[in-house]
SENU-221024 format. One line per field, with one value per residue: residue number from 1; residue in one letter; x, y, z of N, C-alpha, C in turn. Coordinates in steps of 0.1 Angstrom, whole numbers, plus 2048, in hexadecimal, padded with zeros to 3 digits. Atoms other than C-alpha are relative to their C-alpha. Example, Ala and Ser with C-alpha at 12.3 -4.5 7.8 and 13.67 -1.06 7.14 Angstrom:
<atoms>
nr 1	2
rest A	S
n.x 809	7F7
n.y 7F4	7F5
n.z 800	800
ca.x 87B	889
ca.y 7D3	7F5
ca.z 84E	847
c.x 809	7F8
c.y 80C	80B
c.z 800	808
</atoms>
This chain:
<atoms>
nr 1	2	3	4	5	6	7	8	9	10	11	12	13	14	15	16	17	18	19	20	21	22	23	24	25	26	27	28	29	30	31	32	33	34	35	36	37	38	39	40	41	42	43	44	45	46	47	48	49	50	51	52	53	54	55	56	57	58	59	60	61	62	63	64	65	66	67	68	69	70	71	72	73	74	75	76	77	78	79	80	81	82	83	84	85	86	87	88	89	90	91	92	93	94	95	96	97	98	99	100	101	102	103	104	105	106	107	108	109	110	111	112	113	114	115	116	117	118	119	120	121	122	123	124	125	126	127	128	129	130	131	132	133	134	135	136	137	138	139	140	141	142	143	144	145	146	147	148	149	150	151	152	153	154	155	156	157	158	159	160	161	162	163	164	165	166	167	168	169	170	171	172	173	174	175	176	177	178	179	180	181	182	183	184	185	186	187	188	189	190	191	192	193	194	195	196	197	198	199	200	201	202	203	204	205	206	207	208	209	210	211	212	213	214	215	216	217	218	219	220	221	222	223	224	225	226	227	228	229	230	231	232	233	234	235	236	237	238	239	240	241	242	243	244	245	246	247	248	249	250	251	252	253	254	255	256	257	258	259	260	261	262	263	264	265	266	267	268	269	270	271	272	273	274	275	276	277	278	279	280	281	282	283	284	285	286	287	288	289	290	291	292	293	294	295	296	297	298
rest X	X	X	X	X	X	X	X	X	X	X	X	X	X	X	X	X	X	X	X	X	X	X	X	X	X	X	X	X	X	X	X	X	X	X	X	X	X	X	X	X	X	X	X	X	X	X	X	X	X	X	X	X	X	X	X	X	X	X	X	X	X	X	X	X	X	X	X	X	X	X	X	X	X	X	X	X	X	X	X	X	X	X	X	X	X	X	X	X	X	X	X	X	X	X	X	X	X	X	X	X	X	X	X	X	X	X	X	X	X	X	X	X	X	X	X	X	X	X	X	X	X	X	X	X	X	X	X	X	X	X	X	X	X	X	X	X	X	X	X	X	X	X	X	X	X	X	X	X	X	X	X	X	X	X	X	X	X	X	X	X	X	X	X	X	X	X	X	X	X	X	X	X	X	X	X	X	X	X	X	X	X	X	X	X	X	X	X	X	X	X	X	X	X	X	X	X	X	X	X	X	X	X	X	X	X	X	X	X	X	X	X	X	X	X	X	X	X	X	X	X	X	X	X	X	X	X	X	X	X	X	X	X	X	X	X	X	X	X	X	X	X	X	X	X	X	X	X	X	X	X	X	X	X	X	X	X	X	X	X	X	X	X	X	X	X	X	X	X	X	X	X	X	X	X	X	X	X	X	X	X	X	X	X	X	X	X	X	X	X	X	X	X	X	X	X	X	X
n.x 80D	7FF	802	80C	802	80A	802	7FE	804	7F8	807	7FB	808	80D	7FD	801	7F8	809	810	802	7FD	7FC	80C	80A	805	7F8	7F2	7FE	7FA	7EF	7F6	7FA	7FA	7F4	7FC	800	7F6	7F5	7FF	7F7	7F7	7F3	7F3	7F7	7FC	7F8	808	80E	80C	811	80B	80D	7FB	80C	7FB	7EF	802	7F9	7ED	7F4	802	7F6	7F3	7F7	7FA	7F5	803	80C	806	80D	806	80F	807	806	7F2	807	801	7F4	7FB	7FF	7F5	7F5	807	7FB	7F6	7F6	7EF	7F6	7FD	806	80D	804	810	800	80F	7FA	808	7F9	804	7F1	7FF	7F7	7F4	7FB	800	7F9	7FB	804	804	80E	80E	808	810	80F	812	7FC	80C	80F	803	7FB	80B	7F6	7F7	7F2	7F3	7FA	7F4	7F2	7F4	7F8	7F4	7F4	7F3	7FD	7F7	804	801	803	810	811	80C	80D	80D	807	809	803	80C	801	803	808	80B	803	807	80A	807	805	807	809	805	7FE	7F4	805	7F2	7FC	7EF	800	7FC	7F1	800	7FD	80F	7FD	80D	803	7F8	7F0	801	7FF	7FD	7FB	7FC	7F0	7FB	7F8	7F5	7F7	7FA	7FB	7F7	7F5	800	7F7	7F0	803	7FB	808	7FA	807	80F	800	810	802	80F	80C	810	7FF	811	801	807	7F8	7F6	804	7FC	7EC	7F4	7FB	7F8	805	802	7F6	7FD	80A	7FB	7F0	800	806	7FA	7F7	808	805	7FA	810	809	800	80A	7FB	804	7F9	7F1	7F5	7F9	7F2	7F9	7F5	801	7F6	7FD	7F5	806	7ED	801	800	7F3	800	800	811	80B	80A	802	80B	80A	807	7F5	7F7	7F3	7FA	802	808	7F6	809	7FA	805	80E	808	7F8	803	7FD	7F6	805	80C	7FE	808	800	805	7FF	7FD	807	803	7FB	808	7FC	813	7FF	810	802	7F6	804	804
n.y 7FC	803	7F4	7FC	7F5	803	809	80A	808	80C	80C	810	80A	804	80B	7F7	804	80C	801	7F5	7FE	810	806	7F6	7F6	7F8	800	7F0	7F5	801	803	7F1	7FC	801	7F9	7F4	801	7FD	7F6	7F4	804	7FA	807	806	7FB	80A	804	7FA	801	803	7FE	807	80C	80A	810	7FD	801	7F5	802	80A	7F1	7FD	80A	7FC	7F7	80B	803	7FF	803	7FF	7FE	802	803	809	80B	80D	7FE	7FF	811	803	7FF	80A	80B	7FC	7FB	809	7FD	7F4	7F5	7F3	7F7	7FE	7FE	7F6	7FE	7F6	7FE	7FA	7F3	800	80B	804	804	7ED	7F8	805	811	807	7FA	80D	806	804	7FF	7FE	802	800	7F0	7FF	806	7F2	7FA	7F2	803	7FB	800	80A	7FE	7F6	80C	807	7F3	807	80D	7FE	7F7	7F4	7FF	80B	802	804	803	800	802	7FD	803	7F7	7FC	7F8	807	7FD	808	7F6	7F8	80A	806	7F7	7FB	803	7FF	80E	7FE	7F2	7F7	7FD	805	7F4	7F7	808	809	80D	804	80D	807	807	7F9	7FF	801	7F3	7FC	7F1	7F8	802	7F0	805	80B	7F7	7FC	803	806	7F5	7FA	803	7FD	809	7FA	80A	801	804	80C	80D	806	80D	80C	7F8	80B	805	7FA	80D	80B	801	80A	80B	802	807	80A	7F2	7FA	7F8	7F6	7FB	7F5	7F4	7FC	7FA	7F0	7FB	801	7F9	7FB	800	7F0	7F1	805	807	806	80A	7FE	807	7F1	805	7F7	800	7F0	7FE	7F9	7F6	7F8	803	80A	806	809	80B	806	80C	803	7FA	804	7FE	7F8	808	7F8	7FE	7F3	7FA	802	807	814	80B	80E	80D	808	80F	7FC	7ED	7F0	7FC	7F5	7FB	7F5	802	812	809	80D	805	80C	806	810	80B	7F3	7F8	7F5	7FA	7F4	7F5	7FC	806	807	7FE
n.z 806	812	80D	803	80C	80A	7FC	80B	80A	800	80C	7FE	802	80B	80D	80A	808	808	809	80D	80C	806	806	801	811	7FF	806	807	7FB	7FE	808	800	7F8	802	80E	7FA	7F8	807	806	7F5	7F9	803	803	7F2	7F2	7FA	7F5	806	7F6	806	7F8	801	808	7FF	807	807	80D	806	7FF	80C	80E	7F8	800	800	7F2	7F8	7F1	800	7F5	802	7F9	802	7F5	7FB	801	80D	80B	806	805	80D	807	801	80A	809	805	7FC	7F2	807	7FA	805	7F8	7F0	800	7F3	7FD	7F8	803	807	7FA	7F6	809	7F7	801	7FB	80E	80C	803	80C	80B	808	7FB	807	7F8	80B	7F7	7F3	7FA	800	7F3	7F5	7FE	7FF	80E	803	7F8	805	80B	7FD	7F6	80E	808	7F8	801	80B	809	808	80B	802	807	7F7	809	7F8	805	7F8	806	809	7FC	80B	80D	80B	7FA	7F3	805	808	7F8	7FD	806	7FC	7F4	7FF	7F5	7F6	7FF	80C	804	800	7F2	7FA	7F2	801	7FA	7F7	805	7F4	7F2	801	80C	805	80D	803	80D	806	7FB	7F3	804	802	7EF	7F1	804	7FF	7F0	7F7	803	80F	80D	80A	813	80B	7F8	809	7FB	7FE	7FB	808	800	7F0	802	7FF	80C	80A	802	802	80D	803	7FC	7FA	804	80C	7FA	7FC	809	802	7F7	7FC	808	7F3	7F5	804	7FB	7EF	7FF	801	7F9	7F3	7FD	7FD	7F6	7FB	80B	7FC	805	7FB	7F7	7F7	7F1	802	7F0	7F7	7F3	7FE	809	7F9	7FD	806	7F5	7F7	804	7F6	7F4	7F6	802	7F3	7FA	80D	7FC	809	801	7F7	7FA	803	7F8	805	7FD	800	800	7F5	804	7F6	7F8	7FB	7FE	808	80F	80D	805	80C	7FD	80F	80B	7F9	7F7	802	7FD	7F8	7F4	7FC	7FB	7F2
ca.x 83C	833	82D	80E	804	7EA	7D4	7E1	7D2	7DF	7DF	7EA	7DF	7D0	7D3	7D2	7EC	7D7	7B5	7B9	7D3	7DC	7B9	7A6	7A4	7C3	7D9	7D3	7D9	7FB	806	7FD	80E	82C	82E	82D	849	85D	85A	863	87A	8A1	8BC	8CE	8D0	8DF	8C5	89C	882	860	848	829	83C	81A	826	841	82F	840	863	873	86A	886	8A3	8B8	8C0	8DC	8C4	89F	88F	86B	859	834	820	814	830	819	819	83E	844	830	846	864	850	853	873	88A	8AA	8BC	8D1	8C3	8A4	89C	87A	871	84D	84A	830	836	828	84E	861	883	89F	8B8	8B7	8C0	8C6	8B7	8B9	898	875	857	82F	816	7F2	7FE	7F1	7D2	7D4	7E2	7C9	7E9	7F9	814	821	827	838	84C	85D	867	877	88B	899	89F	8BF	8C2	8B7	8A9	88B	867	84C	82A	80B	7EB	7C7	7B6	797	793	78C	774	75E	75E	755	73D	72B	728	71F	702	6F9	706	721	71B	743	752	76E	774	77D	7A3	79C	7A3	780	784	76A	76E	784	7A9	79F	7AA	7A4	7BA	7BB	7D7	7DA	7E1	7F7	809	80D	811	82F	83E	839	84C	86D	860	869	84D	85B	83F	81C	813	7EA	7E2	7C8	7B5	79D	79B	775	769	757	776	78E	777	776	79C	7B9	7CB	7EA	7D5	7C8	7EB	7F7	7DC	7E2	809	802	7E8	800	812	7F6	7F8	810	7EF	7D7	7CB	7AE	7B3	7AC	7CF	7F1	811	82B	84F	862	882	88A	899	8A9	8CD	8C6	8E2	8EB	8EB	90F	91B	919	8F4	8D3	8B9	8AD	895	873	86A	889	89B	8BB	8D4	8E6	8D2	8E8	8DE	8DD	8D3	8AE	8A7	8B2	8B7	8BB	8D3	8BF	89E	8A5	88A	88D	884	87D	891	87E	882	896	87A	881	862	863	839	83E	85A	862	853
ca.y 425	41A	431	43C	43F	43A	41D	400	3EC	3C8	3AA	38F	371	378	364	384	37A	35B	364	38B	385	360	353	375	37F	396	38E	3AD	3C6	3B3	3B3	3D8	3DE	3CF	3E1	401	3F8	3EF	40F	423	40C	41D	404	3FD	405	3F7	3F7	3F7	3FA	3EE	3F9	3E3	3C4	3AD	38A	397	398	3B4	3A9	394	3B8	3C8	3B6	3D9	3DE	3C7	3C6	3C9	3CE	3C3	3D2	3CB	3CD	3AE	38E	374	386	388	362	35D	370	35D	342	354	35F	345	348	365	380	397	39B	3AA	3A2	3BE	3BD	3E1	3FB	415	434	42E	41D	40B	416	438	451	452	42B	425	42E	41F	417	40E	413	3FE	3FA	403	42A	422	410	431	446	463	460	47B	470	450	462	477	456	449	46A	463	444	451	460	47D	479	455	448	443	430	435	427	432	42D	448	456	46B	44D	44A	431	448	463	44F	443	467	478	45F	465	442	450	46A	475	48B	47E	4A1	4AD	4AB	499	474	461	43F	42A	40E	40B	414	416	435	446	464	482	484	4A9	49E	485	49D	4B3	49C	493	4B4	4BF	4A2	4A6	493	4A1	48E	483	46F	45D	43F	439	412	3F6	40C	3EA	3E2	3DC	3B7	3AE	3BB	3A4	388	38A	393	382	398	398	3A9	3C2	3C8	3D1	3E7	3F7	3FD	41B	428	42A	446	45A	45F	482	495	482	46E	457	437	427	41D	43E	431	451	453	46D	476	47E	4A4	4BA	4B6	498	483	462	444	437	415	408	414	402	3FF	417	411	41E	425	444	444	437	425	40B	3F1	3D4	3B4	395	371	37A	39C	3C1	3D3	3F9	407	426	41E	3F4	3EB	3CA	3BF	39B	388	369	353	373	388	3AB	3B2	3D6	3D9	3D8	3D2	3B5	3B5
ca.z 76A	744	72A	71F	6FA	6DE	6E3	6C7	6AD	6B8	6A4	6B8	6B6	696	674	65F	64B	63E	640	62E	618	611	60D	60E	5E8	5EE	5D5	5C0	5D8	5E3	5C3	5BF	5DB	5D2	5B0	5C4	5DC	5C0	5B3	5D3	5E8	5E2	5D1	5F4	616	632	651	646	663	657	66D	672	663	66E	65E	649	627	61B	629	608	5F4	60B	5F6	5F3	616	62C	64D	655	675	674	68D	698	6BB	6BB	6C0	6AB	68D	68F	696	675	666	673	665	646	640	652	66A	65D	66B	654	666	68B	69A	6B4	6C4	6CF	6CD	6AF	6C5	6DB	6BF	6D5	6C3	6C4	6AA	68A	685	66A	644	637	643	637	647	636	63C	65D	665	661	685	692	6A5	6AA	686	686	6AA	699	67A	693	6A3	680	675	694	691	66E	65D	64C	62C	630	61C	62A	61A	627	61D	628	624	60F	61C	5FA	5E5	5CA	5DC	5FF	5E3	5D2	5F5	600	5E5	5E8	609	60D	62A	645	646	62C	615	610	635	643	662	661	665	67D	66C	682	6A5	69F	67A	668	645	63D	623	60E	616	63A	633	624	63F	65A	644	63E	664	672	65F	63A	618	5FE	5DC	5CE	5D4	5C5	5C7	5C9	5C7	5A9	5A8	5CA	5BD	5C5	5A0	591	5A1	59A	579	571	579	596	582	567	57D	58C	56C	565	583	57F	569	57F	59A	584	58E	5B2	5AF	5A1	5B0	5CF	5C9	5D1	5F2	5FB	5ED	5F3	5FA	5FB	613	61D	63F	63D	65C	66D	681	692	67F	699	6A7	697	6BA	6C3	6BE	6D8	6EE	70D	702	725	72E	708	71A	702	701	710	71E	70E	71E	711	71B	71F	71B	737	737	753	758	761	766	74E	73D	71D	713	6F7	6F0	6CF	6BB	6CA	6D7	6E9	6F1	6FE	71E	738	748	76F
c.x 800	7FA	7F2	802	7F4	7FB	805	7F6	80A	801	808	7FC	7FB	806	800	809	7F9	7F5	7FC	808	805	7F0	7F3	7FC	80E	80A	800	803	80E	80A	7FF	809	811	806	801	80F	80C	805	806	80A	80F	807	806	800	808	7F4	7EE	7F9	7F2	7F4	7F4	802	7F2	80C	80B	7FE	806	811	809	7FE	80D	80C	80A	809	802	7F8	7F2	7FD	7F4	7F9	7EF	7FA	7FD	80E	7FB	801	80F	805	7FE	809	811	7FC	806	80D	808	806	805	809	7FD	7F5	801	7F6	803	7EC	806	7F4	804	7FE	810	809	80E	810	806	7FE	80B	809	7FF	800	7F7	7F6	7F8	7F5	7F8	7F6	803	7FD	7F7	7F9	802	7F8	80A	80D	810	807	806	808	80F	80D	808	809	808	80B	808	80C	7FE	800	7FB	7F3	7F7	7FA	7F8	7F5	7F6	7F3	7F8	7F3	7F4	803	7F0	7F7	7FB	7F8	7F1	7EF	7FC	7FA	7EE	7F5	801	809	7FD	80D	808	80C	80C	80A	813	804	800	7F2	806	7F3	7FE	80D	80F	803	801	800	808	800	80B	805	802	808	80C	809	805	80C	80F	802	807	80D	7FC	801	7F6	806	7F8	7FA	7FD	7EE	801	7F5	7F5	7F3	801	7EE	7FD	7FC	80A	80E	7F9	801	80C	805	807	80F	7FC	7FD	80E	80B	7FF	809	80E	7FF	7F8	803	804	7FB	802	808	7F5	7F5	7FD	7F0	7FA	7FF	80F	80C	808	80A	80F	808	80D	803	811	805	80E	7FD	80F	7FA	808	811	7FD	7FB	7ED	7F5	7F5	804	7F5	7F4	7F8	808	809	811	804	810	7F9	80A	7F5	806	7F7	7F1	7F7	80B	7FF	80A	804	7FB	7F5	800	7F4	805	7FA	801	809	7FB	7FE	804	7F9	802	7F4	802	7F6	802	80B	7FD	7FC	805
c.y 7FE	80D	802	801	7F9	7F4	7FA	7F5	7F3	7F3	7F3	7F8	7FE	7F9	80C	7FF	7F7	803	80D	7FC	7EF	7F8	80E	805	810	7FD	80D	808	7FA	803	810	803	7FF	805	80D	801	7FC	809	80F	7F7	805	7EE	7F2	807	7F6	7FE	802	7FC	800	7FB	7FC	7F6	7F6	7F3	7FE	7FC	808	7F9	800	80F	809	7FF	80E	806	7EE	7FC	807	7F8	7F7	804	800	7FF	7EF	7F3	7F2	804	7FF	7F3	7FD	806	7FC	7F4	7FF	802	7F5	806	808	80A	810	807	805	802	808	800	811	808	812	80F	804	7F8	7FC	803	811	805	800	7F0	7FC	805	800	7F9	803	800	7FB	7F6	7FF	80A	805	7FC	810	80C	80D	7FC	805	7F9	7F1	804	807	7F4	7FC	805	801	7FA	801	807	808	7FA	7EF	800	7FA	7FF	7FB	7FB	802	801	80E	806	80B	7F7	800	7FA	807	80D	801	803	80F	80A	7FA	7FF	7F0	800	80A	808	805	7FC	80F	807	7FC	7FA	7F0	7FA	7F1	7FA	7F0	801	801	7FF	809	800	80F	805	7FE	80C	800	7FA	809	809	801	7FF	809	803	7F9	7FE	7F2	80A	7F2	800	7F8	7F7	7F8	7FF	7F0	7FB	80C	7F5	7FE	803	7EF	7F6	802	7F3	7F1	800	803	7FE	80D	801	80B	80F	80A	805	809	80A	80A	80B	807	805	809	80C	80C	80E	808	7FF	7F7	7FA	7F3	7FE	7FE	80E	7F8	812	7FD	80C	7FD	806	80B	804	7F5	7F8	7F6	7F3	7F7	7FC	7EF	7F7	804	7F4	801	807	7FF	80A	806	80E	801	800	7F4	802	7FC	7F4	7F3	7F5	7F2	802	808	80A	807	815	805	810	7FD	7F0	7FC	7F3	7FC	7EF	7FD	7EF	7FA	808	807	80A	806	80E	805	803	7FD	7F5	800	7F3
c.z 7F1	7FD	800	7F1	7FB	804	7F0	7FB	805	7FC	805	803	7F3	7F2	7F5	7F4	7F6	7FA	7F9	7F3	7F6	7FC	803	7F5	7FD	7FB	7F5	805	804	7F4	7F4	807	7FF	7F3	808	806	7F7	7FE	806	809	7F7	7FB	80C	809	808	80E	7FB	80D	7F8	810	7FD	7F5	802	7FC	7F6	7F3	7F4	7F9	7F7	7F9	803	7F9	7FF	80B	80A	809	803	80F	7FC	80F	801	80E	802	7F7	7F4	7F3	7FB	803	7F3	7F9	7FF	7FA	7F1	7F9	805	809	7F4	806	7FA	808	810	802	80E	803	808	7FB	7F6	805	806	7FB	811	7FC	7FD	7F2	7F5	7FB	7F4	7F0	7F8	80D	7F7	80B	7F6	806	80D	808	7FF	80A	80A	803	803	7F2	800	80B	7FE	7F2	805	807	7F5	7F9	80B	804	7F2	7FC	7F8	7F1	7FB	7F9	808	7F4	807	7F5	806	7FA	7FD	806	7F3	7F6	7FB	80C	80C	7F4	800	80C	807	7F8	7FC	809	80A	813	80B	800	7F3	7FC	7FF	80C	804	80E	7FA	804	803	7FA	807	80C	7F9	7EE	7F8	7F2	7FC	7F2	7FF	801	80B	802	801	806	808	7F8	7FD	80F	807	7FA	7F2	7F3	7F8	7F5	7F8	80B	7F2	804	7F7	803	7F7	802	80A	7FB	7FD	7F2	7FA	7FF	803	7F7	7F9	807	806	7F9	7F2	80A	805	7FA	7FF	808	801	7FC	805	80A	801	802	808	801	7F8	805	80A	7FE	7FF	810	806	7F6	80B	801	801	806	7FF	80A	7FD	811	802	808	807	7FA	80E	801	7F9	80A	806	7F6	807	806	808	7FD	80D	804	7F4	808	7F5	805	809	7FF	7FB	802	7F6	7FC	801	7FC	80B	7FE	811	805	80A	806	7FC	7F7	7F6	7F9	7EF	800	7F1	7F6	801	808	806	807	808	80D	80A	809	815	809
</atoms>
């Protein structure tokens, strides 16, 4: 019997890579984004899980950590990203769905969520999987879209919006589309085993005349100091935060990696082609350095 969870946001097939950020007008927010990520990614690690890798635009920002999953539902976005990155043994592509991530606890010392829980229609039980796979005292960097930005202000204080920016419910403004408070955020973050140490708010211009008329490394200057912000304030459509995962947790055996998201049985026997899990006898495809995790094989 498969699992059940959350319906997904799935992006396969799609060119999102190209047509938002490569010819969409998105080079100002990438290059916020990546002033941010400087500013919270740690030194060094040794394993980083980046959850909701899409095309693996992020990935090269990664450089202080030995070994990077990328994880993403959908298998096309993680081809282009082999595209991207090359033959490596640094990387591991895993299709898999982040509600039932695939791998045992405490694995990991390092992840990363961006523009990624804004797909997620049950947020925390995707924060509680990640504090999971997490080590004690690993770093988390979340990003998440703001629903208590100026412009949501703006558009309600004009009667422009019907939903308050105000409220601490998440408003879905289109399907699988989420805006969250930053006082929920918070929350969900302490509640599932997260210690916060700093918010970053991001994409101050994210305002169409502005990045026509400057140059987005001008803005993304700007910007950097703006960023310094985000610990008194939240209003910006896009806060970056950084956690650490607290609580006695166990720390993954050298020997352990996958576990069968179907009965949380580990090791999984791997064979040329598949994974096959000795509890339940679910298989899992390996196809082109592809660990597909969605569904088993029949």
């Amino acid at each position: 019997m498969l699992m059940t969870t959350p319906p997904v946001c799935d992006y396969e097939g799609s060119d999102y890579q190209s047509s938002f950020w490569d010819q969409g007008g998105r080079a100002y927010e990438d290059l916020a984004e990546a002033i941010a990520l400087k500013r919270l990614l740690p030194k060094s690690g040794k394993l980083l899980l980046e959850v909701g890798a899409g095309a693996g635009r992020n990935t090269p920002r990664y450089q202080g950590f030995q070994r990077i999953v990328l994880l993403d539902y959908s298998r096309t976005q993680l081809e282009q990203a082999q595209e991207r990155l090359g033959e490596s043994d640094r990387y591991i592509f895993v299709a898999a769905d982040a509600y039932k991530l695939p791998f045992v606890d405490g694995l990991f010392d390092g992840a990363t969520m961006i523009r990624t829980l804004h797909h997620m229609k049950d947020a925390p039980a995707v924060l509680r999987e990640v504090r999971r796979v997490l080590q004690p005292s690993a770093r988390f960097i979340l990003e998440y879209a703001n629903k208590l930005n100026l412009k949501s202000i703006l558009r309600y204080m004009l009667r422009r919006q019907d939903w308050s920016p105000f409220t601490p419910e998440p408003v879905e403004f289109a399907a699988l589309n989420f805006d969250f408070h930053p006082e929920t955020v918070r929350r969900w973050l302490k509640e599932e085993g997260f210690a916060l140490e700093r918010q970053l708010t991001v994409s101050h211009f994210r305002i169409g005349i502005l990045k026509k008329i400057f140059p987005a490394n001008f803005l993304a200057w700007l910007g950097s100091f703006a960023q310094l912000t985000g610990n008194w304030w939240q209003l910006t459509p896009s806060v970056f935060t950084l956690s650490e995962a607290v609580g006695e947790t166990a720390i993954a055996p050298e020997s352990a990696f996958f576990q069968c998201p179907q009965c949380d049985q580990a090791p999984l026997e791997e064979r040329p082609e598949m994974l096959i899990c000795s509890s339940c006898d679910s298989k899992y495809a390996i196809r082109n350095g592809i660990y597909d995790f969605r569904e088993p094989l029949t």
